[in-house]
Structures are given as structure tokens and as C-alpha cells.
TIMITOR-549004 format. One record per residue (C-alpha): z, y negated, x negated; residue number from 1. Coordinates in pm, 1 decimal. Layout:
// TIMITOR-549004
((Z Y X) NUM)
...
END
This chain:
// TIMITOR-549004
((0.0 0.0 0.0) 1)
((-94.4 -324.2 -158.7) 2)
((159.3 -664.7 -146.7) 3)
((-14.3 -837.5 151.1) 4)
((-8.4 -534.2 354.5) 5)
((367.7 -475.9 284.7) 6)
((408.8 -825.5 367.2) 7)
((264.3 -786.3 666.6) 8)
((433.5 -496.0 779.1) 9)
((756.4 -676.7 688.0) 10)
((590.9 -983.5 910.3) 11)
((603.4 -698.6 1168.6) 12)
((899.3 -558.1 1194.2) 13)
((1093.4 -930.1 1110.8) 14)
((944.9 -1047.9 1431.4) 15)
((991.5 -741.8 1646.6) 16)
((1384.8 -781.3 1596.8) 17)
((1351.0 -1132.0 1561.5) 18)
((1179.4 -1214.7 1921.8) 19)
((1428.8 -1033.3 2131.1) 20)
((1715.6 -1186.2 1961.9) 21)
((1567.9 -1456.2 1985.5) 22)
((1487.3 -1455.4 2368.2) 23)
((1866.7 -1298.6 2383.4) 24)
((2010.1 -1649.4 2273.6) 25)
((1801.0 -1867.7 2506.7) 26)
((1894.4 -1724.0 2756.1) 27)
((2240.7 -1759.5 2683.9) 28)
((2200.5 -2122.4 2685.0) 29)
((2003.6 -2100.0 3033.3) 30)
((2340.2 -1945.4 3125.8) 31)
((2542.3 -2222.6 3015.7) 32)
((2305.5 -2492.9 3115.2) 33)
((2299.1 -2328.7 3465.6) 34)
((2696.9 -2357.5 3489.4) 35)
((2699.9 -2748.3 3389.7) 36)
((2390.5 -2806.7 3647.0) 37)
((2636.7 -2648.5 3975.2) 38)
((2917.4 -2831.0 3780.3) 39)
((2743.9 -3168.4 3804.2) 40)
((2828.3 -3179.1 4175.7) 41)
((3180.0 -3175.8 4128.0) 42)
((3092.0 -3504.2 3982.6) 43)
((3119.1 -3680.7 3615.4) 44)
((3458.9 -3635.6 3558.5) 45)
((3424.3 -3257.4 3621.7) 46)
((3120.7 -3235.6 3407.4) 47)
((3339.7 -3428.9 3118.1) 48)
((3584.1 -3166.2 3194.8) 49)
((3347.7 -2901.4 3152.6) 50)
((3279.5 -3027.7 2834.8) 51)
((3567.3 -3039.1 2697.9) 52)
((3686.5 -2682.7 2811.0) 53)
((3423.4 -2553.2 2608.1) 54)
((3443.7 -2736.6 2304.9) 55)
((3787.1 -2567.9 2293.8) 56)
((3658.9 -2246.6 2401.2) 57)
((3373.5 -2212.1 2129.5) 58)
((3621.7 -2352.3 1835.5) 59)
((3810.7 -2009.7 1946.2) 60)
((3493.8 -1800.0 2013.8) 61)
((3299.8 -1934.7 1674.8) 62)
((3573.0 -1768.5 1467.9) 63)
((3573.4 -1438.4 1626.8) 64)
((3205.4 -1470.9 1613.1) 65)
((3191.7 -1516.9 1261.3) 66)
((3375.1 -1204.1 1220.2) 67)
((3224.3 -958.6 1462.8) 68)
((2876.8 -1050.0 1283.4) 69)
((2995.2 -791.8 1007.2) 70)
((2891.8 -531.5 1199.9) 71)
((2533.9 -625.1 1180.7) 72)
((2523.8 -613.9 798.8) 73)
((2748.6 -315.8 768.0) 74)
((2534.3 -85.5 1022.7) 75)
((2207.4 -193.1 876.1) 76)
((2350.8 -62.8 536.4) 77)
((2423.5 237.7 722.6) 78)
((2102.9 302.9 862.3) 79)
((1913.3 215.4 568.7) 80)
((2077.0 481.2 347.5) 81)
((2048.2 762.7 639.0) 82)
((2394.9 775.1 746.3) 83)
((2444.9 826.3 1125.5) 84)
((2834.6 805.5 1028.4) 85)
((2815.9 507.8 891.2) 86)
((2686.6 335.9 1149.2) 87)
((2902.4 462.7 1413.0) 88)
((3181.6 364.1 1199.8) 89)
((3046.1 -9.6 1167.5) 90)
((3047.8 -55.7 1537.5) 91)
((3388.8 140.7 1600.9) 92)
((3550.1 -124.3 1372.4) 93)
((3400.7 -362.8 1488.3) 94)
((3516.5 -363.0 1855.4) 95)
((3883.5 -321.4 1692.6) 96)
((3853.9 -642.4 1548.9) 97)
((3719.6 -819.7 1830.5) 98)
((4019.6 -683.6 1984.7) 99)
((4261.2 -821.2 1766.0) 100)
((4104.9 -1150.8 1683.6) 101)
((4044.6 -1240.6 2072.4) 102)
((4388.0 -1201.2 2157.8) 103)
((4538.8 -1474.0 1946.5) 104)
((4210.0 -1708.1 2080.7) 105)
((4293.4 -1654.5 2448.0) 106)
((4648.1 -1770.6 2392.4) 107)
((4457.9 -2098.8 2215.2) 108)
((4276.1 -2144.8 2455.4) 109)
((4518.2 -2092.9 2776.7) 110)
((4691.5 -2388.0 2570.4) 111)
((4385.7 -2579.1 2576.2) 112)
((4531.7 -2842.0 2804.3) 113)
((4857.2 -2920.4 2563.5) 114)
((4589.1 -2924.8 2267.9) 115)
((4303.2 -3212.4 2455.7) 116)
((4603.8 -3422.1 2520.6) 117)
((4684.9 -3402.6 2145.0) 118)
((4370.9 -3492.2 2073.5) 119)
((4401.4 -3822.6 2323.9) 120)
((4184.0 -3699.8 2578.6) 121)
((4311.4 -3816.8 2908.1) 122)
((4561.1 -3626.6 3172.3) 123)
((4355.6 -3565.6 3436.5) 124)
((4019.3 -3464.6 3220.7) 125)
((4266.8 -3266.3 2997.1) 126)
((4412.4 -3032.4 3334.7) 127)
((4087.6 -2981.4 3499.2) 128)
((3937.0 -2863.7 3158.9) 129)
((4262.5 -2625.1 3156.7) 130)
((4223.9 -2502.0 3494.6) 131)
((3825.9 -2418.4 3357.6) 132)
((3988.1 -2230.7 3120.9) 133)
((4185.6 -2048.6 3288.1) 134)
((3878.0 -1892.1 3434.4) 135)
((3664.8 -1858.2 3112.6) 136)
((3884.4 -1744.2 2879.2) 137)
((3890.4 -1399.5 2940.6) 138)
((3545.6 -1350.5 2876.8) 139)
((3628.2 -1387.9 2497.6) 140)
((3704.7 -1003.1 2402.6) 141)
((3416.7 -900.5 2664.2) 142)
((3134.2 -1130.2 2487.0) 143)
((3303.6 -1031.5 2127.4) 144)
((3261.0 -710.9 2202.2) 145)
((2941.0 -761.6 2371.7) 146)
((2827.8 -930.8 2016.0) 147)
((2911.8 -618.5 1844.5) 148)
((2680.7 -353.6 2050.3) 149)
((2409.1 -664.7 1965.5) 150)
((2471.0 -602.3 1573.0) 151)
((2459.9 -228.7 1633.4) 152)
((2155.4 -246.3 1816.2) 153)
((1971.5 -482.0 1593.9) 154)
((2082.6 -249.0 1289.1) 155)
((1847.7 9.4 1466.1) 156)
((1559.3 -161.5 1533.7) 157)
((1640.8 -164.2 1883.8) 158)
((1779.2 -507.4 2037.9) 159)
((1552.7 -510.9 2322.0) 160)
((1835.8 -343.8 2612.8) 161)
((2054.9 -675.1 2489.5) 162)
((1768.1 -915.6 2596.7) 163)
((1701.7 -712.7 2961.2) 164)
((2071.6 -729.6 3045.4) 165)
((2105.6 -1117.9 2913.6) 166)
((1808.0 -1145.5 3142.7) 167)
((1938.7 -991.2 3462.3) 168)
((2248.2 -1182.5 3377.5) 169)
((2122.5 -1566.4 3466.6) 170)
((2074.7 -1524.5 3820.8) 171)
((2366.2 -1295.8 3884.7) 172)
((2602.2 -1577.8 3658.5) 173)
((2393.2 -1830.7 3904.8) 174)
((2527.0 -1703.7 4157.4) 175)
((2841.5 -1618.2 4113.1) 176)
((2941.3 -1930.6 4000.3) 177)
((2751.0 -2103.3 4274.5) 178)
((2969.5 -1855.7 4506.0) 179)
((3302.0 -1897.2 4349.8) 180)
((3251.1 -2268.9 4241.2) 181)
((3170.9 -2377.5 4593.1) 182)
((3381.9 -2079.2 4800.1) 183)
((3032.3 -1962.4 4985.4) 184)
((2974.7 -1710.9 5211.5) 185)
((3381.5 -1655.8 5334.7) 186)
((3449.9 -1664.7 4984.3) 187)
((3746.6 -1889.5 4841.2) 188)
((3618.1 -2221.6 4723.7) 189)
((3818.4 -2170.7 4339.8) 190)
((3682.6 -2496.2 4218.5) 191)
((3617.1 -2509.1 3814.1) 192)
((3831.1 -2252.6 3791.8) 193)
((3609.2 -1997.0 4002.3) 194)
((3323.8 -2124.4 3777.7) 195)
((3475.1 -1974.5 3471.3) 196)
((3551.2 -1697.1 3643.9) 197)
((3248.7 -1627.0 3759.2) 198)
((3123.9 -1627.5 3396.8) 199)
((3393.8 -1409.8 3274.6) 200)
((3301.3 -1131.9 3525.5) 201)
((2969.2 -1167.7 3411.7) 202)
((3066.2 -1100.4 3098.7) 203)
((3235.3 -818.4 3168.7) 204)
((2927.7 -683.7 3365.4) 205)
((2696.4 -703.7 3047.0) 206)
((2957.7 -545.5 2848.1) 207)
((2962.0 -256.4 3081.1) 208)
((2534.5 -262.5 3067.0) 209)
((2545.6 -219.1 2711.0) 210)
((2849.0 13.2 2677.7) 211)
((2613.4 280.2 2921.4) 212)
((2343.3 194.2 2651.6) 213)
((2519.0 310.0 2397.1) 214)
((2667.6 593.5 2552.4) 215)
((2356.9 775.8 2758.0) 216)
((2032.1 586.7 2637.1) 217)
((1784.5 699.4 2319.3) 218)
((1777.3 630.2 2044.8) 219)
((2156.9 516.0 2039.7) 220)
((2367.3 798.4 2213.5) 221)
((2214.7 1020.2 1896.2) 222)
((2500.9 777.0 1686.3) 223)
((2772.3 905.4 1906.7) 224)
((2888.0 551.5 1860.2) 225)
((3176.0 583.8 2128.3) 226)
((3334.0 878.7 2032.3) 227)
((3695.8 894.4 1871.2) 228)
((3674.5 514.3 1938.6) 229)
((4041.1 487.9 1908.2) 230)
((4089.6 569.6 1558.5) 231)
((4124.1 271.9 1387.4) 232)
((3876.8 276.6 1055.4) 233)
((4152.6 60.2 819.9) 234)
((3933.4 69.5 531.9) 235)
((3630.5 -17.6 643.0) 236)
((3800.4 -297.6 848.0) 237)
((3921.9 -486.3 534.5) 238)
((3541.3 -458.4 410.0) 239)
((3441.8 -628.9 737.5) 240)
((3705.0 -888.6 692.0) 241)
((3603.9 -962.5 417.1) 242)
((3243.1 -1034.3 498.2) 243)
((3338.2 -1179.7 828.0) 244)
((3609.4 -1427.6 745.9) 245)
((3391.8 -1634.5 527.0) 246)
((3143.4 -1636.6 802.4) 247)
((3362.2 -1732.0 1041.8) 248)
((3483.9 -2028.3 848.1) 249)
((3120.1 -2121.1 741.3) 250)
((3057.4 -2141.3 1142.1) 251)
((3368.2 -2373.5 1214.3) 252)
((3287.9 -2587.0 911.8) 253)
((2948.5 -2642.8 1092.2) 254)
((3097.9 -2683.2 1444.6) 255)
((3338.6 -2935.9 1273.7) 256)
((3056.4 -3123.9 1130.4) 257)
((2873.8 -3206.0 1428.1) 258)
((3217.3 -3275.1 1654.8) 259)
((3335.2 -3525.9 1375.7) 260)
((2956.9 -3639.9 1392.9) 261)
((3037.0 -3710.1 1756.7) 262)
((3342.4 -3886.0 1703.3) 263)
((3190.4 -4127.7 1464.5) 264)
((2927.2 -4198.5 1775.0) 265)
((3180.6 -4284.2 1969.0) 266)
((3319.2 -4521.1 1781.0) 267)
((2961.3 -4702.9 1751.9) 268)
((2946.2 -4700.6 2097.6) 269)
((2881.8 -4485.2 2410.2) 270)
((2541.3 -4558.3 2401.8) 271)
((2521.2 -4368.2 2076.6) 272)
((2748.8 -4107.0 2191.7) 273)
((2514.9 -4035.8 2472.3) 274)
((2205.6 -4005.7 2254.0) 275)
((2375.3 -3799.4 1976.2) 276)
((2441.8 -3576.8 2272.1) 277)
((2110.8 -3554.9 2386.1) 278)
((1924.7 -3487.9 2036.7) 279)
((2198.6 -3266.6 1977.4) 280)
((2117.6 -3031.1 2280.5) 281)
((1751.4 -3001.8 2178.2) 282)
((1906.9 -2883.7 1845.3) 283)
((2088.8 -2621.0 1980.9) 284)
((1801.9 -2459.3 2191.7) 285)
((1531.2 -2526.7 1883.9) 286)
((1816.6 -2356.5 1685.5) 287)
((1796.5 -2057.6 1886.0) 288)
((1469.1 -1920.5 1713.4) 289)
((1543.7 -1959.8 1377.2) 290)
((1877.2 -1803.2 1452.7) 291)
((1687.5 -1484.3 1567.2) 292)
((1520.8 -1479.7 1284.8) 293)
((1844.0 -1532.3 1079.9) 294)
((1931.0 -1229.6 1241.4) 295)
((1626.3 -985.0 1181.8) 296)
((1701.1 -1110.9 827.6) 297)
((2001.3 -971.5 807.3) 298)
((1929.8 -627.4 968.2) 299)
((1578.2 -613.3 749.5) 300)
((1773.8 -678.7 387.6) 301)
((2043.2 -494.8 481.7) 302)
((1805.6 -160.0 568.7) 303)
((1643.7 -226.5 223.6) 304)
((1992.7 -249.7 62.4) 305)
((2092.2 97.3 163.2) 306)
((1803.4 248.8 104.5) 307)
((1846.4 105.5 -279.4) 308)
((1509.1 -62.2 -278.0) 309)
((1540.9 -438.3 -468.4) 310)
((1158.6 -524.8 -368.5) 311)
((1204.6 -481.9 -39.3) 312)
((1558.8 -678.8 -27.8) 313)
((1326.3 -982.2 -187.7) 314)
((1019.6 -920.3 48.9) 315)
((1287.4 -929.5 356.1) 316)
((1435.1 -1260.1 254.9) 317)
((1115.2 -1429.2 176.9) 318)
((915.7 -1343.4 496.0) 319)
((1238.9 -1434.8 725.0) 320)
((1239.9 -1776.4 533.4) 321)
((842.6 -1878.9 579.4) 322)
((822.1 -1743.7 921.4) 323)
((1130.4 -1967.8 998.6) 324)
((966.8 -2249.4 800.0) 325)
((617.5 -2223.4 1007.2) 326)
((798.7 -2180.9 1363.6) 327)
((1070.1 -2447.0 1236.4) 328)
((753.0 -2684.5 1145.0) 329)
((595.1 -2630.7 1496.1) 330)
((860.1 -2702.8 1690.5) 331)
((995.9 -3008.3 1520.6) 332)
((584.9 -3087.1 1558.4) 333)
((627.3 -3050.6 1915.1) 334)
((957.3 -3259.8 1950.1) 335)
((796.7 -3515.4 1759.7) 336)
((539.1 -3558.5 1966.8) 337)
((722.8 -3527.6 2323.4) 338)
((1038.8 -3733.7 2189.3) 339)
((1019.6 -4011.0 2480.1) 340)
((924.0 -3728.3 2744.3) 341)
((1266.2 -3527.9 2631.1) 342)
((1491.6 -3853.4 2666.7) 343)
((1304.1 -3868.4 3064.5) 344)
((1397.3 -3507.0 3144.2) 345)
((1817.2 -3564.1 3013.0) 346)
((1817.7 -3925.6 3125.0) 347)
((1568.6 -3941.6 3438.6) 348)
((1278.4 -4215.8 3448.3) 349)
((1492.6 -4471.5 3211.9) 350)
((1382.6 -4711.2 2964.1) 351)
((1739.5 -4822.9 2862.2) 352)
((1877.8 -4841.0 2514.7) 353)
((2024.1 -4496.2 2563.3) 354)
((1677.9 -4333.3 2612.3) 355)
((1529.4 -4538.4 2350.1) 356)
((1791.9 -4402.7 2067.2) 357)
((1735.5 -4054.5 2195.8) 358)
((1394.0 -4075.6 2101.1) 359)
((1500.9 -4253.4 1773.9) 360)
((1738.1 -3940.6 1641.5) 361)
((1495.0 -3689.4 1754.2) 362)
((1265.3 -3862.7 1492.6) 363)
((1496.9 -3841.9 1249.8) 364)
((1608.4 -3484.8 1309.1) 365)
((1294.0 -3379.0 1252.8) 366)
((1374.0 -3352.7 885.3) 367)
((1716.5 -3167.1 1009.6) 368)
((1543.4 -2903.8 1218.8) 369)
((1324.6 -2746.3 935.9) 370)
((1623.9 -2748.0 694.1) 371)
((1862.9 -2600.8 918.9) 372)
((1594.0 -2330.5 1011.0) 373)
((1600.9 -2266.6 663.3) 374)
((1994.5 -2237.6 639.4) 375)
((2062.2 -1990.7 864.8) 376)
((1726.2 -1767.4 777.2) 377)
((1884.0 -1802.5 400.4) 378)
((2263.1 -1693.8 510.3) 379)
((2160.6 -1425.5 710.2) 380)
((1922.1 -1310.5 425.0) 381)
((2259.6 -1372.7 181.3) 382)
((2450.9 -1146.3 509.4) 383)
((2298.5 -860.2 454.8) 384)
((2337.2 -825.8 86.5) 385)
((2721.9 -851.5 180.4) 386)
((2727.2 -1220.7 36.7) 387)
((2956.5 -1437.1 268.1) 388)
((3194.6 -1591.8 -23.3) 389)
((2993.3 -1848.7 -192.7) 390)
((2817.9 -1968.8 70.4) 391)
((3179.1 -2069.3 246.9) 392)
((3200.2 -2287.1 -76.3) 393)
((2845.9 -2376.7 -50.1) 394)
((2895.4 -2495.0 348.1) 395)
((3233.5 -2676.3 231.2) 396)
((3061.0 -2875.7 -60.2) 397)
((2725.8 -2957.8 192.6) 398)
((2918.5 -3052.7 477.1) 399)
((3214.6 -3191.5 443.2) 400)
((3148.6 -3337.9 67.5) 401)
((2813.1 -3471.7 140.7) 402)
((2720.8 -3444.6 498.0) 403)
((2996.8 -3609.5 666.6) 404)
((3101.6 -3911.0 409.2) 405)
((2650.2 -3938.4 391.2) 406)
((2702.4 -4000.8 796.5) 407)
((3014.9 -4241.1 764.9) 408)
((2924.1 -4446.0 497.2) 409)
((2550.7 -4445.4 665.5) 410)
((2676.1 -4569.1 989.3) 411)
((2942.6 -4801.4 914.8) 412)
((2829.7 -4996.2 567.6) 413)
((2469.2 -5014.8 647.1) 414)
((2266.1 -5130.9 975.3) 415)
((2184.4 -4757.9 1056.8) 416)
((2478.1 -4713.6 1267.6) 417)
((2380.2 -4403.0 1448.8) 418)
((2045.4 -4329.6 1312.5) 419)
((2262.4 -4327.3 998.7) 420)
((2480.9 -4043.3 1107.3) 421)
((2204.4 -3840.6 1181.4) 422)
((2055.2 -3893.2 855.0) 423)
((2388.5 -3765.2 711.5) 424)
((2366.0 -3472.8 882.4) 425)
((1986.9 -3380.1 779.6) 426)
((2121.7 -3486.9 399.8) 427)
((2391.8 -3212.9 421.4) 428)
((2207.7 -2985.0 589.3) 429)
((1919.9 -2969.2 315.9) 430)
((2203.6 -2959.5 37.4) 431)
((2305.9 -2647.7 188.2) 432)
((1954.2 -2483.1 283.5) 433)
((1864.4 -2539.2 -88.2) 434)
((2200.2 -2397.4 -230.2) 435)
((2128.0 -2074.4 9.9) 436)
((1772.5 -2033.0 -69.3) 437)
((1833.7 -2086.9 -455.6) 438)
((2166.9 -1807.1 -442.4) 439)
((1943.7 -1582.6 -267.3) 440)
((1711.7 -1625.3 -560.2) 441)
((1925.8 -1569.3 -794.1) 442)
((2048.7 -1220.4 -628.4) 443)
((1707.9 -1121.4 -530.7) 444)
((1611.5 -1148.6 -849.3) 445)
((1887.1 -948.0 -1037.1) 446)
((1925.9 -678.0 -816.8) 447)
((1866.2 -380.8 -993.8) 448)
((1975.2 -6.8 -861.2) 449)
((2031.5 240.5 -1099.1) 450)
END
């Protein structure tokens, strides 16, 4: 087989795990987007509510995130060197952490009232965001867990039963919410807090999809992945604690950034607070697909890892990183282009200030949007060759060293103001991508097995 057609064939197989995911995660965010939509006739206050609620929520759910991501590196190993045993062993440990990680971030977050108040948010935002919680919350060990049977299934080269059940999952969370939220149909009328209870029993329902996935569909119940799930695997739990932890902190390091990034709006001025929010939503969907890939990236290096071959590990991590690099490139094309339409679909037929800064940032995060494609393509490359330490450092120095004083001094000592914090952002963002691509390098390229 020459180079180009093993590049292809690594094309292949990068974008058969990496569309699903891909898919997987957007519709996610069509779940979440679908929640704030019924919200939004509760009014603003319950919508501000909303917001809050899950900004505590996901500071909780990032870290357990973070760790049960392990598995996904750990099973590909597995399945690259041939070992069935292995793999059941990666997924085993990691619904045992989920389990002990998500019960120390529902008490968090059942405290989530006592914590917005700390942060000055005011009483009566801070207790309907609580009673939101109160609801949500216990869909953290479900969607943990959840996570896990995702990194199993990737590690296969099967993720597609993950997308059908995220699928079948909108309009069943649609409703539910609309049902609980609103007390249709003789049902009680539970207010925010029926809304986050309609998501956790959602969540609970796509846990049970993928648990009878697992346990009776090909090609996973060959794995026995279930069985003797109650033996706790102490050994290979440090090793996933170990590559987890750092991930987890890498992930709240990020999160940070952009919440401090929102602070420092705020303090410009609401218009800029409303703008940041805007540019930062089209982020977070265009962030979607190169997270996909991010993940096919780790489940492609990670099979050539364990089956000990260093030219694959290097053709894995550099067709992740140019496929993320052409899509990233299109779509930032595409935002470019549509900048002032985006602002009208968030803001309605407006010409204000508010829509005019939207469209502003969204210029200027076109520079952001290739480089943080290029981040998370490079750590999940980094993920699957077990490499989670340095880049913690590496997300410390980019963010929080250069990212966030870039954004302050930016804003408040030049005539940016917020333009300037988003140019902050893109400068630590790019810091990071280049520290990731040029440690992946350096690995690739030494990798040698005996």
C-alpha cells in the first residue's frame, strides 16, 4: 500500500468515527437549546436563571467529564493490541469512577443556590436557578455514565447506536419538558424545576438505550462488557486517574477562561456582554465538529498504539489535524460571510449596537475558530498516546498566562474594549494549539517500539 492510499484509508476511517460523534454532540446542544427556547416563556428572569443553573451544573459535569474521557484512550489501547479483556476492563472502571466523582458534584450542585449568592448573583435569580437544579442534577451520574458507553463504543469503531439514541432523544426531552415545565395534559405544572427533571429522566432513558446496546447488540455484547461489573478494577483505576485528572483540569481551565472572559464583558458594558454571548454560542456549536474529530483522534492513535505501530500513531494525528483544519477553515468561511445574518437570527431584525458588535467578534473569532479546531484535534491526538500531563501545564501557561491578562490588558488599556477580549482569547488559544501540535511532534516522532 503506498502513503496516499494509507492516508486515505486513515481519511476513512477518521471520518467514519468522527461524523457520528460529531452529529452525537449537536444534537446535544439541540437538546439544550430546545430547553432554553420552552424556558423563554417563563420570561427573562427565568431564562437568566436558566443560565446560571447551568453554568454551575457544567463547572461540576466538565470535571467528571474530563475524567470519564479515559476510557476512550484506554479501550482503544485495548482493542488495538487484540485484547477483548482489556477493553471490558476500560469501560467497567470507568462507570466506577463516574460513580464516585458524580456524587461529590451533585452535592455541589444541590448547593448551587448558597454558591450564586457568593458569587453576588441576586436572591431571587440565585433560588430559581436552585430550584432548576434540583431537577437537573441527577442527570450527572446518568450522562457520566452515558459518556463512558460513548468512549467504549468509539474504541470499536462503532459510535453510531450513541448518535440514534441522542437522536430519538430531542423530541422525547421536547416534550417532556414542555409537559413537566408547563403541567400539560393533567400533568403537574413543576415549573423550572419539572424542566430539569424532564432532562434528567431523559438522561436516564439514553443510559438505559445504550446499556441494552452493550448488553444484547453486535459487535459489543462479544466484550461481555457488563459482566462482573461490580468488581472494582483498583489498578487500572489509578491509570485512568491519572490520564483523566489532567483532562479534567485542562477542561475547567478552558471553561474558566471564557466565564472570566464574560465577566470582563460585563464590566464594559451589557451591550458587550450580550454580544460575547452571542459569538460565543456560535463557538460552541462550530466547536462541535472539530470536537468529533478530536475524538476519532483519540480512538485512531490509540488503536495504532496498541497495536505497536509508530507510523500509524503519526499518520492518525496528522490526518485528524488537516481534516480539522479544512472543515475548521470552511466554517469560519461561512460565519464570515453570514456574520450580520447570525446577529438577526439571536437578536431578531435589529440594527442596534448589540447586533452590530456581534457581527464585530464573529470577525475576529474567525482567527479563534481554526486554532481552537486545532487544539482539541491536537489533545485528543496527545489522549490517545496517554499524554494528559503536559498539556495541563501547556493549557495553564496559554490561558491563564497569556490568554486572559492578553484580554484584560486588551480591553481596558487600549480602545478595543471588547473586540480586545476576544482577541485575547484567539492569542491564547493559538499559544496552546501550537504547544499541542509541536508536543505531538515531538512524540510522534520518537516513538519507537521495540
Amino acid at each position: 500500500m503506498t502513503g496516499s492510499h494509507h492516508l486515505a484509508a486513515e481519511l476513512g476511517e477518521t471520518l467514519k468515527l468522527a461524523v457520528p460523534i460529531a452529529l452525537t454532540q449537536l444534537g446535544q446542544i439541540a437538546m439544550m437549546t430546545t430547553d432554553i427556547a420552552l424556558i423563554g416563556r417563563f420570561g427573562s428572569e427565568a431564562v437568566a436563571a436558566a443560565s446560571l443553573a447551568h453554568t454551575v451544573y457544567f463547572v461540576s459535569f466538565t470535571f467528571g467529564m474530563g475524567l470519564v474521557s479515559a476510557v476512550a484512550p484506554l479501550a482503544a489501547q485495548a482493542f488495538g493490541a487484540r485484547n477483548p479483556h482489556g477493553i471490558r476492563r476500560s469501560l467497567r472502571v470507568g462507570l466506577w469512577a463516574a460513580l464516585f466523582i458524580a456524587l461529590p458534584m451533585m452535592a455541589l450542585s444541590f448547593r448551587g443556590e448558597q454558591i450564586l449568592l457568593m458569587l453576588g448573583q441576586s436572591p431571587v435569580a440565585a433560588n430559581l436557578a436552585q430550584q432548576y437544579l434540583l431537577g437537573l442534577t441527577w442527570s450527572i451520574l446518568p450522562a457520566l455514565w452515558f459518556l463512558a458507553i460513548r468512549g467504549f463504543m468509539s474504541a470499536v469503531n462503532r459510535p453510531e447506536p450513541i448518535l440514534w439514541i441522542t437522536l430519538a432523544a430531542i423530541p422525547a426531552n421536547a416534550l417532556l419538558v414542555y409537559l413537566l415545565l408547563y403541567g400539560a395534559f393533567g400533568l403537574p405544572n413543576l415549573g423550572l424545576f419539572g424542566a430539569g427533571l424532564a432532562t434528567s429522566i431523559v438522561n436516564f432513558g439514553t443510559l438505559l438505550a445504550a446499556l441494552w446496546f452493550v448488553a444484547r447488540r453486535r459487535p459489543f455484547r462479544k466484550f461481555h462488557a457488563l459482566g462482573h461489573v461490580w468488581r472494582v478494577d483498583w489498578g487500572l483505576m489509578r491509570q485512568l486517574v491519572v490520564i483523566g485528572a489532567p483532562i479534567s483540569i485542562s477542561f475547567l481551565l478552558e471553561y474558566g477562561l471564557f466565564g472570566a472572559a464574560g465577566l470582563l464583558m460585563g464590566v464594559i458594558s451589557m451591550t458587550a456582554l450580550a454580544a460575547h454571548q452571542i459569538a460565543l454560542q456560535v463557538a460552541a456549536i462550530l466547536f462541535m465538529v472539530p470536537f468529533g474529530i478530536s475524538i476519532a483522534a483519540t480512538v485512531r492513535v490509540g488503536h495504532a498504539i496498541g497495536r505497536r505501530d509508530a507510523s500509524g500513531v503519526r499518520r492518525a494525528g496528522l490526518v485528524a489535524t488537516w481534516l480539522g483544519i479544512a472543515i475548521g477553515a470552511a466554517l469560519t468561511l461561512a460565519v464570515i460571510l453570514s456574520r450580520f445574518g447570525i446577529a438577526t437570527i439571536f437578536l431578531g431584525e435589529s440594527t442596534d449596537a448589540t447586533a452590530e458588535l456581534s457581527a464585530t467578534l464573529l470577525l475576529v473569532g474567525s482567527t479563534f475558530f481554526v486554532a481552537d479546531a486545532i487544539q482539541t484535534i491536537a489533545a485528543g491526538s496527545l489522549r490517545g498516546m496517554n499524554d494528559t500531563r503536559l498539556p495541563l501545564v501547556f493549557a495553564t501557561i496559554s490561558y491563564w498566562l497569556i490568554g486572559f491578562p492578553s484580554a484584560w490588558w486588551l480591553a481596558f488599556h487600549t480602545p478595543l474594549g471588547a473586540v480586545g477580549v476576544w482577541i485575547g482569547l484567539s492569542v491564547g488559544t493559538a499559544v496552546y494549539a501550537t504547544l499541542l501540535l509541536l508536543r505531538f511532534r515531538f512524540l510522534a516522532r520518537k516513538l519507537v517500539f521495540q
